[in-house]
N, C-alpha and C positions, 0 to 999 in steps of 0.2 A: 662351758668355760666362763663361770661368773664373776672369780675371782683371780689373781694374779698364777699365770700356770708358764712351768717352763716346761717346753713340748719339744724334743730331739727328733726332726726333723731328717730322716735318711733318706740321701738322693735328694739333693734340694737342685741342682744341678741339670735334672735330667728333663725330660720335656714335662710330664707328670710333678714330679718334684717342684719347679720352678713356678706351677701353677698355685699350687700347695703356697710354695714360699710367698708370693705376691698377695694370695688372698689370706693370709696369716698373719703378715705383716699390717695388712689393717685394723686389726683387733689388737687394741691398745692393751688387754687382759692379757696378752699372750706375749712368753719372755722365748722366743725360738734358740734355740741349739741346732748350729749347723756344723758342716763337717766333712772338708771335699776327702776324694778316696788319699792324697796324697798324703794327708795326715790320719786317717783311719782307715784301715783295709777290713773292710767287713764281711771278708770270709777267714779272718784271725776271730779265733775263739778266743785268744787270752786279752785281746788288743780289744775288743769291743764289749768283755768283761770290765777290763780297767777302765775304760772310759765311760761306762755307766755306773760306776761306783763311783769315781770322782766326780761327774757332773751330778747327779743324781733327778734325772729330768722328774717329772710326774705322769706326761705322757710322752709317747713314743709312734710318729707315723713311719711305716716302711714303707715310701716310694724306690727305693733304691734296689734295682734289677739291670741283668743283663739282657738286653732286648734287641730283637732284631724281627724281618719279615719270612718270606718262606724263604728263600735263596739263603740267608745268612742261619738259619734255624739247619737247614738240612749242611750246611755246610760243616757249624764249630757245634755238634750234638752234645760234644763232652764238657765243652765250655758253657756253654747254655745250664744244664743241667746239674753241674757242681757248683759254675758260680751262687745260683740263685736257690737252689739247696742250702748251700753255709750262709747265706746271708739273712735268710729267713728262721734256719736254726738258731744260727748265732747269737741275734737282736731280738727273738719273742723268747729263747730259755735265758737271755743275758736282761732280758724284762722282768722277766720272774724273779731270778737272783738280785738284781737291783729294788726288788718291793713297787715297780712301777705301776699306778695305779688300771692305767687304760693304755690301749695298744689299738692302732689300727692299721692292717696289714693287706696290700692290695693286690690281691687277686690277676687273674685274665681269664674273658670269654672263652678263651682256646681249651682249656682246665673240663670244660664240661665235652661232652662226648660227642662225634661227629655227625651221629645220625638223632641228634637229641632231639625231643616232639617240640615242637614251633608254637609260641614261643618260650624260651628254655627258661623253667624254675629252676630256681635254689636246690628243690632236691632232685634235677637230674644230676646231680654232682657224683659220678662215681656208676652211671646206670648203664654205663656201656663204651664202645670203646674209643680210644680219643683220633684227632687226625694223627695219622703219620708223618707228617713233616714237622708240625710244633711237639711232639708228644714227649720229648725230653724237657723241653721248656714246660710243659702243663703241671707234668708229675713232679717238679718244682715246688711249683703255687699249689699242687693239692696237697703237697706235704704241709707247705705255711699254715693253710685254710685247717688241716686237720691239728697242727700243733696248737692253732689259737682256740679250739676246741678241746684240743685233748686240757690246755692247762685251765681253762674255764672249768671242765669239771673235776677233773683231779683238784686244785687249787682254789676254786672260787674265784676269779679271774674276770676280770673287763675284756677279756681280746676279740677284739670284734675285725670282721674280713668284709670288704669289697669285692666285689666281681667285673670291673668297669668290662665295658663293651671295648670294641676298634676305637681308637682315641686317635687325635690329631690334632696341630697347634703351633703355636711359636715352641723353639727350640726343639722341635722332633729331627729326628738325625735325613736327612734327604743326600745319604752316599748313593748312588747310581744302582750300587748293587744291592746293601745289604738293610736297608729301610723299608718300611711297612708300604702299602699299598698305595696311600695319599701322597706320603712328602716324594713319592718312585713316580708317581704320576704326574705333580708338580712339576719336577723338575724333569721331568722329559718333554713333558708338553711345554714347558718354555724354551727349553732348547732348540725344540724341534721348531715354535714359534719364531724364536731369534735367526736362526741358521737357515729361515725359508723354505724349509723338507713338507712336501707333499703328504705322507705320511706319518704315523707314528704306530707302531707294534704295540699292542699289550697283551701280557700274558693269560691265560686262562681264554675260555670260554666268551666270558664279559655274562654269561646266567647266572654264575654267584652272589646272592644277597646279604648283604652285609648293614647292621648297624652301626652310624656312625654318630661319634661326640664329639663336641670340640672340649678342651682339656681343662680350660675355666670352669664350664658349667662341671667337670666331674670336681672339682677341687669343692664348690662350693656344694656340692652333693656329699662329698668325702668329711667336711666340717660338718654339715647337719645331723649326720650320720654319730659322731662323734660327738654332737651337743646331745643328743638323744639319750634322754632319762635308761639309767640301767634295765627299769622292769621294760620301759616301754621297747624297747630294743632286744631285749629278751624274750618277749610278747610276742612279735614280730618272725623272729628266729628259732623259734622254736622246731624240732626238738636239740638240734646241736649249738644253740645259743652264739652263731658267731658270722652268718653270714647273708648278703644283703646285695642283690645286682642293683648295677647303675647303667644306664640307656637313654637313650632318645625315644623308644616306642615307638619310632618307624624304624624301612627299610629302605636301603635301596642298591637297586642290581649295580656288578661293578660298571656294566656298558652305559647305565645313567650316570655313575660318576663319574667316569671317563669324559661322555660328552661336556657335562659341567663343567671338568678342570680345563677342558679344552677350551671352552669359554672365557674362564675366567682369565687364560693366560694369553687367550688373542690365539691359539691355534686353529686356523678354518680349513687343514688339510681333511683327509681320512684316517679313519680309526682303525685298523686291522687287527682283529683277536685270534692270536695265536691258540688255539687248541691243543697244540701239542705240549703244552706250560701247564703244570695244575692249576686247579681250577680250588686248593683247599678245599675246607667243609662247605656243601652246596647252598645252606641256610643256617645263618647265627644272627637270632631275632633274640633278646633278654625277654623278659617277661618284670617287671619294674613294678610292680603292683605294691610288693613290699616300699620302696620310695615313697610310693605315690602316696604310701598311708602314712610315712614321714609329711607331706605337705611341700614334698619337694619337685619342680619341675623342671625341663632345660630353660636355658633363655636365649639361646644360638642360635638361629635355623645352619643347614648344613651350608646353605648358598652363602651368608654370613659369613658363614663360619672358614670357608674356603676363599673367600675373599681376602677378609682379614690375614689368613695363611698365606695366602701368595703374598702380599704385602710384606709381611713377616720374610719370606723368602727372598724378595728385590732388596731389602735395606742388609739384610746378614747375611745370605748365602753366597 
């Protein structure tokens, strides 16, 4: 982005989004389009046609999804799965119709297959079969990932895809029930800290390994990605031209983060893991090498990173 570019920013709102928005907002080159759902519904096919015709951005990031952890996944399957279908339809064929130069559509870890080889390339995408609890929400993001492929070759097309790992950060949803792993862990273990309880339950195992980011470092992962010369990005992605994980490149079990958050939030009771709670897919490690030949690296550590989070959670939550 070297010269003056107006870039329609979808989901600026969301925790993903909001990171987007902050670090976009410093690049004086860039003229941002935003757009909360109240004024664009973008699972309207005709309503996110007209609004790309009359603004007419140049580019297009799709942060904008319906998201939720395993509890809220197994609960709304038909919601998960339609929402995030038409929104991904909708915004990369409503890209095309609009002449939009470059598109970048974001992905999820879950999208790749449960018992994927450690750690997971680009092309395990599609090599076997997905977890059961997300698998509505996955087949979602593999429809996107395949649309910004299919219009790259049919059309000639810039639509390039992410694959972000587990993410977390300011502005992640931390409802009790229906939030991912980090902000459910937060906020129990300060509860549990505040209200003086001896214990705290968490579900699964506590053996599941999980990579984790904080939501900054993917934003400025998601820009580099997007300043990245056509061939060289092409280069990269080869043979379907459109896809690219983002990670941290470590791991860690959820019973190491567990103790951590406990930490972080002054919890010194006991930790009890529920077994009888899935335990999701056993190991989701990215494989980042593609990044890494970007010149891109995190700048978070997770301890940071979880800091800063709980912080984020005492002043809004």
């Amino acid at each position: 982005m070297t010269e003056l570019t107006r870039v329609f920013l979808a989901g600026h709102r969301g925790m993903v989004g909001s990171a987007l928005l902050r670090a976009l907002s410093r690049r004086p080159e860039v003229e941002l389009l935003t757009c909360d759902r109240q004024a664009l519904d973008l699972t309207d096919q005709s309503a996110v046609r007209d609004y790309l015709a009359a603004h007419r951005p140049r580019k297009i990031i799709i942060a904008a999804a319906r998201v939720g952890g395993i509890h809220a996944n197994n609960i709304f399957p038909a919601e998960f799965i339609y929402q995030n279908l038409m929104i991904a339809a909708n915004l990369i064929h409503g890209a095309h119709l609009a002449e939009v130069s470059q598109l970048l559509f974001l992905g999820s870890s879950c999208a790749y297959p449960k018992f994927a080889d450690q750690p997971i390339g680009e092309e395990a995408l599609l090599a076997g079969l997905l977890e059961p609890t997300n698998e509505p929400y996955a087949v979602a993001k593999i429809a996107g990932i395949k649309l910004c492929e299919s219009y790259n070759r049919q059309y000639g097309r810039d639509y390039r895809s992410v694959m972000p790992t587990n993410l977390y950060g300011p502005n992640d949803n931390f409802h009790p029930d229906h939030s991912h792993v980090v902000p459910a862990l937060i906020r129990r273990f300060h509860e549990a800290a505040s209200q003086g309880l001896d214990e705290v339950a968490v579900w699964g195992s506590g053996r599941a390994l999980r990579d984790f980011l904080h939501v900054d470092d993917l934003a400025t992962a998601c820009i580099q990605v997007l300043d990245a010369p056509v061939d060289r990005y092409r280069e990269l992605t080869l043979p379907m031209n459109s896809l690219i994980n983002i990670g941290s490149g470590s791991e860690v079990s959820i019973a190491e983060l567990a103790r951590t958050i406990a930490g972080v939030t002054g919890f010194n009771g006991e930790i009890v893991f529920d077994a009888s709670r899935p335990d999701g897919t056993p190991r989701k490690q990215l494989d980042v090498s593609r990044m890494s030949a970007l010149g891109w690296r995190p700048g978070i550590s997770l301890q940071e990173g979880l800091e800063a989070t709980y912080r984020w959670f005492l002043d809004n939550v």
